[in-house]
PLY file of the C-alpha trace (Angstrom):
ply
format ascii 1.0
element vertex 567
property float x
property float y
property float z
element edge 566
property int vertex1
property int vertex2
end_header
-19.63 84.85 36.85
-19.70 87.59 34.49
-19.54 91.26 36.24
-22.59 92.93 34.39
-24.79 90.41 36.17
-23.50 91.32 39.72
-23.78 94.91 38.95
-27.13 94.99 37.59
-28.93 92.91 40.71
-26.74 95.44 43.00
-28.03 98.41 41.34
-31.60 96.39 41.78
-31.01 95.63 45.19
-30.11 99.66 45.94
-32.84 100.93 43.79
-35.61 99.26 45.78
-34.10 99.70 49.40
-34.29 103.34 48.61
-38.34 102.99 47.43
-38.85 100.93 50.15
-37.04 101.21 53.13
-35.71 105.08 52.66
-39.26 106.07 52.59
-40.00 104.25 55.61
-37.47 105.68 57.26
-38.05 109.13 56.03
-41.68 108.73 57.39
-41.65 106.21 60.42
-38.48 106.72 61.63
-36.89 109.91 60.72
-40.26 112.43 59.63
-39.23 115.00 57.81
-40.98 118.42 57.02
-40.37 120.69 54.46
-42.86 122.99 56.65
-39.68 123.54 59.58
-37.18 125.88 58.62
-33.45 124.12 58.41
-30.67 125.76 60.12
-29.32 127.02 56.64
-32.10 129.33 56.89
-32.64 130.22 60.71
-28.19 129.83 61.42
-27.81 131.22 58.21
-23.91 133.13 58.52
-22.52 133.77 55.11
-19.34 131.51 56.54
-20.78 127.61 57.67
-24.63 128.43 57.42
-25.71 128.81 53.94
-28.45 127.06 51.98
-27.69 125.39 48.63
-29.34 123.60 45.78
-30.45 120.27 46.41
-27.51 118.82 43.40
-25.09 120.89 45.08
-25.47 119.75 48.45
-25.48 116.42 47.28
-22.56 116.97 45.33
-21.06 118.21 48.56
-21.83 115.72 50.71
-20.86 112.60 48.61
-17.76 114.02 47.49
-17.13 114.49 51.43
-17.92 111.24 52.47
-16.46 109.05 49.34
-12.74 110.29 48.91
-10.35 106.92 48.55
-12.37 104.50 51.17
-15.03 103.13 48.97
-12.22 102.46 46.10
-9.26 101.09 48.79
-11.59 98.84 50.91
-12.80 96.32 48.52
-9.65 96.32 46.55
-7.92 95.03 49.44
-11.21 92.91 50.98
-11.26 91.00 47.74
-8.53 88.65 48.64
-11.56 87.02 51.31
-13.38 86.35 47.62
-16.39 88.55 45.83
-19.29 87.14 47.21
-18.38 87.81 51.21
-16.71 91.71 49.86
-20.18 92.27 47.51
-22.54 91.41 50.59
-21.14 92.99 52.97
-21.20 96.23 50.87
-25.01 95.88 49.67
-26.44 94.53 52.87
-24.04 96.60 54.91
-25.24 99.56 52.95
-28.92 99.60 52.51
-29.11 98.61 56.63
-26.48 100.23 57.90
-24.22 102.57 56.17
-27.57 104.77 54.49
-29.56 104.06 57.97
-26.63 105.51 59.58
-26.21 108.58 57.44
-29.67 109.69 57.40
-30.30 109.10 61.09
-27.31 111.53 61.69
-28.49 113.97 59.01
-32.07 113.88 60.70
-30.74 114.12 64.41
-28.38 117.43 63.80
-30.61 119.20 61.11
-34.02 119.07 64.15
-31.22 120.37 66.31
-29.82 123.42 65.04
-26.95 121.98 63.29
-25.77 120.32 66.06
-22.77 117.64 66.12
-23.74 113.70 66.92
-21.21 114.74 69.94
-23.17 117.71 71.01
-26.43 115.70 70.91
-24.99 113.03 72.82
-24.86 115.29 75.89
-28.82 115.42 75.58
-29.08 111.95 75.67
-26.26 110.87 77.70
-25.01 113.35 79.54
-21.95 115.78 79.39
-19.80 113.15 79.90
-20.67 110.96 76.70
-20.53 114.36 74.81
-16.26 114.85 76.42
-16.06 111.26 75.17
-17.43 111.35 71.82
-15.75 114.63 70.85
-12.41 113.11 71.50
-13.14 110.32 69.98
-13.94 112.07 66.85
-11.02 114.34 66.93
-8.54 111.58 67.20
-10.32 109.23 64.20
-10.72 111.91 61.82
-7.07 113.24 62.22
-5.74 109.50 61.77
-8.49 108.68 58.76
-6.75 112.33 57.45
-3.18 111.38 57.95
-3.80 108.28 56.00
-5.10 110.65 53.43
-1.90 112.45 52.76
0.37 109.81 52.96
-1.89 108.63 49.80
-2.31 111.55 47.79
1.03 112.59 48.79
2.33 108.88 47.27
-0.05 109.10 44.27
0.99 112.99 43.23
5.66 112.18 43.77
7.55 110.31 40.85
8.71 106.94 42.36
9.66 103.43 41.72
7.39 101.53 42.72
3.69 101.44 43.11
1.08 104.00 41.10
2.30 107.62 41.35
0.14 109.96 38.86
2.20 113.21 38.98
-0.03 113.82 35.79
-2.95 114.53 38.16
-1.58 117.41 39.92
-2.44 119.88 37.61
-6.16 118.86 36.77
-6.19 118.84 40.39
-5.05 122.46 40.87
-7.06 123.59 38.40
-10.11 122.32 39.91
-9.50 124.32 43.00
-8.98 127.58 40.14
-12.35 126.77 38.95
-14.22 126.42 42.37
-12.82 129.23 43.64
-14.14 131.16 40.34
-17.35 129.11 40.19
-18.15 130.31 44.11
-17.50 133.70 43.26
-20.10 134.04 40.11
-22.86 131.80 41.61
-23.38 133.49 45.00
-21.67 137.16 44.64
-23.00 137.94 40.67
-25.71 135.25 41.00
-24.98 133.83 37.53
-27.09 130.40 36.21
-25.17 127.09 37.85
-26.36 125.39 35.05
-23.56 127.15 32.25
-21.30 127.39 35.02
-21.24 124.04 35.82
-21.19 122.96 32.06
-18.32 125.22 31.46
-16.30 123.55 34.67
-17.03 120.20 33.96
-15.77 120.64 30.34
-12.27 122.63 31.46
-11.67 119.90 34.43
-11.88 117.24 31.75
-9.26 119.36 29.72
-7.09 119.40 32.31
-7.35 116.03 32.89
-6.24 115.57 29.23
-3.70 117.93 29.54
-2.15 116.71 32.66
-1.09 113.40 30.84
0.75 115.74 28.49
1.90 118.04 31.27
2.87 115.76 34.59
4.30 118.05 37.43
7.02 116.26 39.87
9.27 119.82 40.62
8.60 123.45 40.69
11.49 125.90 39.82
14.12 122.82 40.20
12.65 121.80 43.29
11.95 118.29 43.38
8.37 117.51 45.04
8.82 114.66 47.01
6.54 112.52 49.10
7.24 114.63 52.32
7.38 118.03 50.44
3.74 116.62 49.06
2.84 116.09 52.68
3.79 119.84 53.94
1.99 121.34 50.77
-1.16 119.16 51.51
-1.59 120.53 55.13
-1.31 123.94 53.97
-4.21 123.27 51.85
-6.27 122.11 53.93
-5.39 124.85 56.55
-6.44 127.51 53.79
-9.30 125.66 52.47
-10.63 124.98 56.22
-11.12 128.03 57.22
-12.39 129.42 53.97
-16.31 130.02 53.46
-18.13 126.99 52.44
-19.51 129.25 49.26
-16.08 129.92 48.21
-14.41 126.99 47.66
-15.91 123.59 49.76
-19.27 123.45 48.18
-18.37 124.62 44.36
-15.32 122.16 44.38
-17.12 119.51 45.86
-19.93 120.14 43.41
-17.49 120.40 40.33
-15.39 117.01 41.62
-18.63 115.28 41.96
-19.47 115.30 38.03
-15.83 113.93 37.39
-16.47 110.94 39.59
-20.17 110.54 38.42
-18.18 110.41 34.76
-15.96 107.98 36.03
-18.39 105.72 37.35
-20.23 105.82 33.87
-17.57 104.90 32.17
-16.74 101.76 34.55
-20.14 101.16 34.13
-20.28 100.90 30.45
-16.94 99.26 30.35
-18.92 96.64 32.32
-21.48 96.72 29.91
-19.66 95.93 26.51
-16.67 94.41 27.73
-18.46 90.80 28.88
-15.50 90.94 31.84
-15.47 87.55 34.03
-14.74 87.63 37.48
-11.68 86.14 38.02
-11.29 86.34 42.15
-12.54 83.47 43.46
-16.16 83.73 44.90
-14.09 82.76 48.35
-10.86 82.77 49.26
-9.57 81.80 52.65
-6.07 80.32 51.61
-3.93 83.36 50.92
-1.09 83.60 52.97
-1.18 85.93 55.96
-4.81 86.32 55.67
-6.75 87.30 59.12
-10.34 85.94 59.87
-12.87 87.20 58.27
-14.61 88.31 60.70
-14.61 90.77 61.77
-11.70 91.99 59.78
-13.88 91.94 56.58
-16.28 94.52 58.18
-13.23 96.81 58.85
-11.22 96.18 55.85
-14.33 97.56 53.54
-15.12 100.55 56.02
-16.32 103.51 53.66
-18.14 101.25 51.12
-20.74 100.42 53.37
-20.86 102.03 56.15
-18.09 105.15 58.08
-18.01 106.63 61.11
-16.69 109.97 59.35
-20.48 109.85 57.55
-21.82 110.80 60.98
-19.43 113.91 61.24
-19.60 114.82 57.58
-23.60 115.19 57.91
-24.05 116.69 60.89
-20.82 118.90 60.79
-20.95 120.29 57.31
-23.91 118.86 55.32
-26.70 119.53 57.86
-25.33 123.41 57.52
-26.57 123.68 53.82
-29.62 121.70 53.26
-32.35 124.01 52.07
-35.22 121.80 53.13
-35.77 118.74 54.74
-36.79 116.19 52.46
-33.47 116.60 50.77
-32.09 114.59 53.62
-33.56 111.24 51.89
-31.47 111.72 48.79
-28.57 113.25 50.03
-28.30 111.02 53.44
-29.82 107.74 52.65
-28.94 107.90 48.84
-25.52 109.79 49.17
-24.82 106.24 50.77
-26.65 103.81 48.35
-24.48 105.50 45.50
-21.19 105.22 47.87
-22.19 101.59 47.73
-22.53 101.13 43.78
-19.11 103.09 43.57
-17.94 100.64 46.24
-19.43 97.19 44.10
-17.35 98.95 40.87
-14.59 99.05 42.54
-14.94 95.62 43.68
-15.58 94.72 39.91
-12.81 96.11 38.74
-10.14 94.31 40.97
-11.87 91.35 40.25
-12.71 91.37 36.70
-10.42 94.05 35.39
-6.93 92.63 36.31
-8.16 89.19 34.13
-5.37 86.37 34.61
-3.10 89.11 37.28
-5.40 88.55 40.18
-3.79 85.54 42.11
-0.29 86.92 41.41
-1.70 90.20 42.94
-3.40 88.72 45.88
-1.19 85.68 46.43
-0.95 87.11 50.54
-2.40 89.93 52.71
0.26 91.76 52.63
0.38 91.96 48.76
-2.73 92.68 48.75
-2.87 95.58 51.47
0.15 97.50 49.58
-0.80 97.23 46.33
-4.18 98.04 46.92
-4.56 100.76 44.96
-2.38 100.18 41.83
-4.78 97.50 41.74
-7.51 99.34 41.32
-6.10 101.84 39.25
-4.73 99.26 37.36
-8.36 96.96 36.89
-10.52 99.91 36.74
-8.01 101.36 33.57
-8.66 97.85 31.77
-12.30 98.40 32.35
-12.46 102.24 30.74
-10.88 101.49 28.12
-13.44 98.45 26.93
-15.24 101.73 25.79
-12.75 102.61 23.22
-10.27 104.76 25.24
-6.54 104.90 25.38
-5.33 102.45 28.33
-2.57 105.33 29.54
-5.15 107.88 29.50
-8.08 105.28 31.42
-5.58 104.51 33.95
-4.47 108.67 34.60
-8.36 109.61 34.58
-8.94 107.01 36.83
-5.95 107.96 39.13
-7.03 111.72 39.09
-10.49 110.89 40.08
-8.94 109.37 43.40
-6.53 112.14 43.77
-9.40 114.93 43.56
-11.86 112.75 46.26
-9.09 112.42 48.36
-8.44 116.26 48.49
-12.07 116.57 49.13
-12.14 114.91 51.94
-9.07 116.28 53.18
-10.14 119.69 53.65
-13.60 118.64 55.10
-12.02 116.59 57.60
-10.02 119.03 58.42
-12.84 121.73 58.84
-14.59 118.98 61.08
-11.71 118.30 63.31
-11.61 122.19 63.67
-15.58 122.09 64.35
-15.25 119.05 67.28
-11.97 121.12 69.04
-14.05 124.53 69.10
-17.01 122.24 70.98
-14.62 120.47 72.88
-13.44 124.18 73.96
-16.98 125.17 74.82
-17.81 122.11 76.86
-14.88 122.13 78.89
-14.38 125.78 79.28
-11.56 126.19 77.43
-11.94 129.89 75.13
-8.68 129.37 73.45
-9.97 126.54 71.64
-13.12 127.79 70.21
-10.43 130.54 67.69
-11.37 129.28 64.47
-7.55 129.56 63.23
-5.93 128.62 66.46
-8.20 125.41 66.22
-7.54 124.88 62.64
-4.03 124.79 62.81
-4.30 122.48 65.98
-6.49 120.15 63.46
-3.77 120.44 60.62
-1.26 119.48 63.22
-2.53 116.43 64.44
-3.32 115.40 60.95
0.09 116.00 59.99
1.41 113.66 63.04
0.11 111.35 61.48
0.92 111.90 58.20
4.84 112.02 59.16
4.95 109.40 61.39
7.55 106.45 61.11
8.60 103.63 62.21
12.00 101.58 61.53
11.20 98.33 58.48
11.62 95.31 60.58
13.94 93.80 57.82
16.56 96.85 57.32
16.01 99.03 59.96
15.84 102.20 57.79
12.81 104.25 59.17
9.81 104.30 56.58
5.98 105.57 56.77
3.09 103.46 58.67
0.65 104.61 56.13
-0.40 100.37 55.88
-0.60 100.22 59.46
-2.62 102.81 59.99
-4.66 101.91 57.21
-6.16 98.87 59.49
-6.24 101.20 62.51
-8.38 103.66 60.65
-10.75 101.00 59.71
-11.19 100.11 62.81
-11.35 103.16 64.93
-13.68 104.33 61.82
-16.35 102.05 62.19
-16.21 101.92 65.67
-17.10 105.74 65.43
-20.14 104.81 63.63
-21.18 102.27 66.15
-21.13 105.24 68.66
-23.22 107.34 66.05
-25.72 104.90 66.14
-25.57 104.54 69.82
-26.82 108.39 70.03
-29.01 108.30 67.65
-30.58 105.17 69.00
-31.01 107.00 72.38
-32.20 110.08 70.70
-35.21 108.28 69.15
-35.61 106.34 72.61
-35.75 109.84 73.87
-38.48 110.67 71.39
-40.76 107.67 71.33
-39.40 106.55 67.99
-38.67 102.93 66.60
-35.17 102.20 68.01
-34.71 98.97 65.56
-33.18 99.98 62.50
-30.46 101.72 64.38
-29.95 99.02 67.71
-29.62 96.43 65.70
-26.52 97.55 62.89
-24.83 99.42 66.05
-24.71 96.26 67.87
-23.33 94.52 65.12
-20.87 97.03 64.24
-19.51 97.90 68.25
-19.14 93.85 68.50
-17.04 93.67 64.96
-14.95 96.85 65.54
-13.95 96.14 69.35
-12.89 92.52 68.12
-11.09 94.10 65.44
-9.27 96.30 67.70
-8.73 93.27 70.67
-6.60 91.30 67.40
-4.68 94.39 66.58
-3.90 94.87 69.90
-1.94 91.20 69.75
-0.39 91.76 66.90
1.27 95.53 67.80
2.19 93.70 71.11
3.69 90.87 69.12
6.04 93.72 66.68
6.95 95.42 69.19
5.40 98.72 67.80
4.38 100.71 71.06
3.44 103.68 69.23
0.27 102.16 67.66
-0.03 100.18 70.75
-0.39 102.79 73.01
-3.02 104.75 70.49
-5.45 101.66 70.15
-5.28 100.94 73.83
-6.61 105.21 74.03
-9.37 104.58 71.41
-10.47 101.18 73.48
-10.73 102.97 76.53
-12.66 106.45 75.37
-14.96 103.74 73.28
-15.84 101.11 76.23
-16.00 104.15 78.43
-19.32 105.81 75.96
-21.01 102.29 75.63
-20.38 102.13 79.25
-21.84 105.72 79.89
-24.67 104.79 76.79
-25.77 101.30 78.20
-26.85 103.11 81.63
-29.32 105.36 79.55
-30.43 102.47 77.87
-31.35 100.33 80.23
-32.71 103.50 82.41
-36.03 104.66 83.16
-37.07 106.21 79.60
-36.89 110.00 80.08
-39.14 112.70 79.15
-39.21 112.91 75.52
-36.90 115.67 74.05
-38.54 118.44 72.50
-37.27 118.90 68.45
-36.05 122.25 67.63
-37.11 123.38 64.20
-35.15 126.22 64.91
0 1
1 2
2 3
3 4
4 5
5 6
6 7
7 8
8 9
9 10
10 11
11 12
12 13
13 14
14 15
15 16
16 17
17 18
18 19
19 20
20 21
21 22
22 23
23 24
24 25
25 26
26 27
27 28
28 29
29 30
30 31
31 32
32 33
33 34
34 35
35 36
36 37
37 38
38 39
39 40
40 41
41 42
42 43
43 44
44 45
45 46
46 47
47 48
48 49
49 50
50 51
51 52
52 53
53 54
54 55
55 56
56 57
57 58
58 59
59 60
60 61
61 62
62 63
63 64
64 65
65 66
66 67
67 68
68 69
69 70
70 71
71 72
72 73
73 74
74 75
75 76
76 77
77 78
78 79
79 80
80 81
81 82
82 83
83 84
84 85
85 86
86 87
87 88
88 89
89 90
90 91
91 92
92 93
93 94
94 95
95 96
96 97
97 98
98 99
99 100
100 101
101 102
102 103
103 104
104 105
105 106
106 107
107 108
108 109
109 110
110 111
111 112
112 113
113 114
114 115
115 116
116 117
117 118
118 119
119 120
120 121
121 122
122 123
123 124
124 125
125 126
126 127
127 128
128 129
129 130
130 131
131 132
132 133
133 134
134 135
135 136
136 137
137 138
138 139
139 140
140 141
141 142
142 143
143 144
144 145
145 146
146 147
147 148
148 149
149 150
150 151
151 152
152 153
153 154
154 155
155 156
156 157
157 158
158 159
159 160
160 161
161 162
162 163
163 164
164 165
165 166
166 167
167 168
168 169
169 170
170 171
171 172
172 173
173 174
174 175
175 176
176 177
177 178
178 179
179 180
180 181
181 182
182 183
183 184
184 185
185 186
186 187
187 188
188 189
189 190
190 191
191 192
192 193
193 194
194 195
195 196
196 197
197 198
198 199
199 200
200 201
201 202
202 203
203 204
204 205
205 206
206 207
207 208
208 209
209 210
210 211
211 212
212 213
213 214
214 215
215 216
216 217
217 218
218 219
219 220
220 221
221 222
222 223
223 224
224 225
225 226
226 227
227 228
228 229
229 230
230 231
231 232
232 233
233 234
234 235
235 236
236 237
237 238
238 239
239 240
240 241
241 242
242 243
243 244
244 245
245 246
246 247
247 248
248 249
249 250
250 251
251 252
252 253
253 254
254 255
255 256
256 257
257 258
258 259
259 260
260 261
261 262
262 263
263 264
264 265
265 266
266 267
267 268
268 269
269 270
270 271
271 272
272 273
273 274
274 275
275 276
276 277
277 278
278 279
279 280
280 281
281 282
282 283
283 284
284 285
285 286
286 287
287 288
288 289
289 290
290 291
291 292
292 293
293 294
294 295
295 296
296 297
297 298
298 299
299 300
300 301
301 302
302 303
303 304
304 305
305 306
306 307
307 308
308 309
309 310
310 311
311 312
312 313
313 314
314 315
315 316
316 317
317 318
318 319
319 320
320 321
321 322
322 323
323 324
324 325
325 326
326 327
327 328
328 329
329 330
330 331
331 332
332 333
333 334
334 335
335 336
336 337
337 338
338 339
339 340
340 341
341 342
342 343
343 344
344 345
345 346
346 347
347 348
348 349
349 350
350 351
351 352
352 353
353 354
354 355
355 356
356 357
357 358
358 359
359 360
360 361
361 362
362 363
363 364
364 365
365 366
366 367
367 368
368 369
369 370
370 371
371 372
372 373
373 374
374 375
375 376
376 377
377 378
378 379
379 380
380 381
381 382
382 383
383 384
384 385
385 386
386 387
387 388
388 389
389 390
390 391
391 392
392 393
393 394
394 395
395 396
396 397
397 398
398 399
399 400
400 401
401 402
402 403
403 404
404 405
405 406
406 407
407 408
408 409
409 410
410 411
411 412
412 413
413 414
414 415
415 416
416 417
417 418
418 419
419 420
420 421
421 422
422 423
423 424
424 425
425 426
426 427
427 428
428 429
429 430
430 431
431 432
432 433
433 434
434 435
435 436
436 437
437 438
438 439
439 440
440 441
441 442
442 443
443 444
444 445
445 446
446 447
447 448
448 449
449 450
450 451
451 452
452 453
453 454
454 455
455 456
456 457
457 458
458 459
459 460
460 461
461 462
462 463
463 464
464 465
465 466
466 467
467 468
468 469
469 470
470 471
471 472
472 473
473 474
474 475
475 476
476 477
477 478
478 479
479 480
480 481
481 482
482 483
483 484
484 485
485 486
486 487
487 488
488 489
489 490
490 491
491 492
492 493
493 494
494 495
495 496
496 497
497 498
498 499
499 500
500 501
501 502
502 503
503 504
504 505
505 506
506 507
507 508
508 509
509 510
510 511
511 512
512 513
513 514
514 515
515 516
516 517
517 518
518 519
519 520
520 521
521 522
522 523
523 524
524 525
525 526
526 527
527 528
528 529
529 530
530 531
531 532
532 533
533 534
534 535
535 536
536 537
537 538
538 539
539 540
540 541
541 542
542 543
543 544
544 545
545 546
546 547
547 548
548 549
549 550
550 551
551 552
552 553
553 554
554 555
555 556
556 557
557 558
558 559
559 560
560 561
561 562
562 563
563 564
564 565
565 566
């Protein structure tokens, strides 16, 4: 099958779900109306509350929400075959993933800003609210830990594997430049257009340079993984509790261009390369390999549909939208485009690596730890069909991952800070709602998981559980979306509203993801490992215990519909 003809009936398939069914949502479902006043405007603060442009927002939000998920998942959910990976993310994207981040969007902007955990207290009672806040506090500081131990891989010299020590310095740079960017747009009030010419143009330099210029020690002091890992949560503890002006929304904004570039480029490497897909259309003979289902629908978690969505719109993005109706594009599109970076991605491991791909994906395990040279690795091949250097495809490529990574980083950070100051508020606990003292409690769970070991079953020597927690964070990721559609789903019971397009996907998704976490369950039993044991059995309980507490209110007597606050 040659790749331009899958891409070009995805990019079909996501055009007209967005005429179609966005705008039925955005009518029927979700109304919005640019006549109510967004909590930018009414919250506004200077700090968290502060209306941008319609590009930037975007630019924020789907630099937030993409980071390495939508490039990791399908390299690794390839090994099932294309056509199962490819469905899952178009289908799973235009019906749930975009369905998902819009109704979330919608639900916290008509409630001052409010987190899916805060609202579920309105619709379920303090008790769902307790349940869904530590819920989200204990998946976003695992999906985070994961985080680091990549970027953390990707940035220290090493033996084996893809380590791009050439991105560290594009990557600094681009924090210089949002920081400076920040400054000039909202303090002097200079044009964004120049200004984001001007950084756009210098982060590509960088990028260039940084092949020239890689970075593995400072002063004679060797940056290893670990040293990466302690650097990394300083940054995000700085960048957390920074404005969103300053340095979240310009970087964001800046990083999104580089990845926008990057996904032309794999696009027109599609386009005059003629690359054959050379996966198998389906695979269910590699050795190791789980079922696919529901494994599938965890393995490929970001690519069509995340948990962390929910928390990124309606704990940062709902913040800065200046208007209403930019909740279509930025929600429901923000998602659509996650899932055409998500079907390039999938391209690329399948079409890229040519005659490599059944020595790469000969087993699951294979396949799960080389997941990202992989990609790094097809997606080069594909770049430089377009006449560029393979060295310098395969670095760009690299830092593009690198810099969505970081993104991410620091906004889940700043969201695990958010849930722990309303966790503090619900449960009457002052010391938690400090802004720094909750930040650094964030940054520390994060970094638990970041540093945590285990001893290698074959010599005993203790190493990271990054690829362990890889599948847990899959799982207790799109689990956390299943509860996000559970609330929302109440809320528009609440209001009268069509309940359908968000029932339906959160059934689907609470039946894959409590499967998913029922076989992982066996097999931590079965290694012994009572560390990641004892974690899934926690997120099983706090999730049974919300459906519990959510299935009540929906087979209740329908309450009094909930007034929406404009305000």
């Amino acid at each position: 099958m040659n790749s331009l003809l899958v891409l070009a009936g995805s990019l079909l398939l996501f055009a007209v779900a967005y005429r179609v069914y966005g705008r039925y949502l955005a009518t029927k479902v979700f109304p919005l109306d640019d006549r109510r006043p967004t909590p930018a405007h009414t919250q506004r603060d200077g700090r968290d509350f502060v209306p941008a442009p319609p590009l930037m927002v975007f630019g924020h939000h789907f630099a937030s929400i993409a980071g390495l998920g939508p490039l990791l998942g399908p390299a690794i959910a390839i090994i099932w075959g294309w056509v199962p990976a490819l469905l899952w993310i178009v289908i799973g994207s235009i019906l749930v993933g975009a369905v998902h981040d819009l109704g979330c969007l919608y639900s916290s902007i008509r409630n001052r800003a409010r987190t899916v955990a805060d609202l579920a207290r309105d619709v379920a009672g303090q008790q769902a609210r307790i349940l869904f806040l530590l819920f989200g506090i204990f998946a976003i500081g695992l999906a985070m830990g994961v985080f680091v131990i990549n970027i953390a891989s990707l940035f220290a010299p090493g033996k084996e594997g893809v380590h791009v020590s050439e991105a560290v310095l594009p990557s600094a740079i681009l924090i210089v430049l949002a920081l400076a960017m920040g400054v000039l747009f909202y303090r002097y009030r200079l044009p964004l257009g120049w200004m984001t010419a001007i950084g756009v143009v210098l982060s590509l330099y960088f990028v260039w340079l940084g092949v020239r210029m890689p970075i593995t020690a400072i002063g004679g002091w060797e940056l290893t993984p670990d040293r990466w890992t302690y650097l990394l949560l300083v940054y995000a503890f700085i960048a957390s509790v920074s404005p969103v002006w300053l340095l979240l929304q310009p970087r964001d904004y800046l990083n999104s261009f580089q990845l926008f570039l990057g996904m032309g480029l794999l696009f027109a490497g599609v386009l005059v390369g003629g690359f054959e897909i050379t996966a198998p259309a389906v695979n269910l003979s590699a050795s190791g390999l789980p079922p696919l289902f529901p494994m599938l629908f965890i393995t490929i978690a970001c690519g069509a549909v995340s948990g962390f969505h929910s928390l990124v719109a309606s704990g940062t993005t709902s913040r800065q939208l200046d208007k209403e109706s930019h909740a279509l594009p930025v929600g429901y599109g923000g998602m659509l485009t996650e899932g055409v970076l998500a079907v390039l991605a999938l391209l690329a491991v399948g079409a890229g690596l040519g005659t490599e791909w059944g020595a790469r994906y000969s087993d699951w395990l294979a396949a799960g730890k080389g997941a990202l040279s992989n990609f790094v690795q097809g997606a080069g091949t594909v770049v430089s069909a377009v006449g560029i250097p393979l060295d310098v495809a395969k670095v760009f490529v690299a830092t593009v991952a690198v810099g969505f990574a970081l993104t991410t980083l620091d906004t889940g950070a700043r969201l695990v800070r958010y849930n722990l100051q309303e966790l503090g508020r619900a449960c009457n606990l002052r010391f938690l709602e400090n802004a720094y003292l909750a930040t650094a409690l964030a940054v520390g769970l994060i970094g638990f998981f970041a540093l945590l070991k285990a001893p290698d079953p074959v010599t005993g020597q203790m190493r990271s559980v990054g690829a362990i927690l890889w599948q847990l964070f899959g799982a207790s990721n799109q689990l956390l979306a299943g509860l996000a559609l559970l609330v929302v789903t109440l809320y528009l019971r609440a209001l009268g509203r069509p309940t359908l397009p968000t029932a339906i996907p959160m059934v689907f998704m609470l039946a894959a993801t409590l499967t998913a976490l029922g076989l992982s369950l066996r097999d931590f039993w079965n290694q012994g490992n009572w560390v990641l044991f004892g974690f899934t059995i926690g997120i099983l309980m706090l999730a049974l215990w919300l459906v519990v507490v959510g299935a009540r209110q929906m087979i209740g007597r329908l309450p009094a519909p909930l007034p929406e606050e404009g305000t």
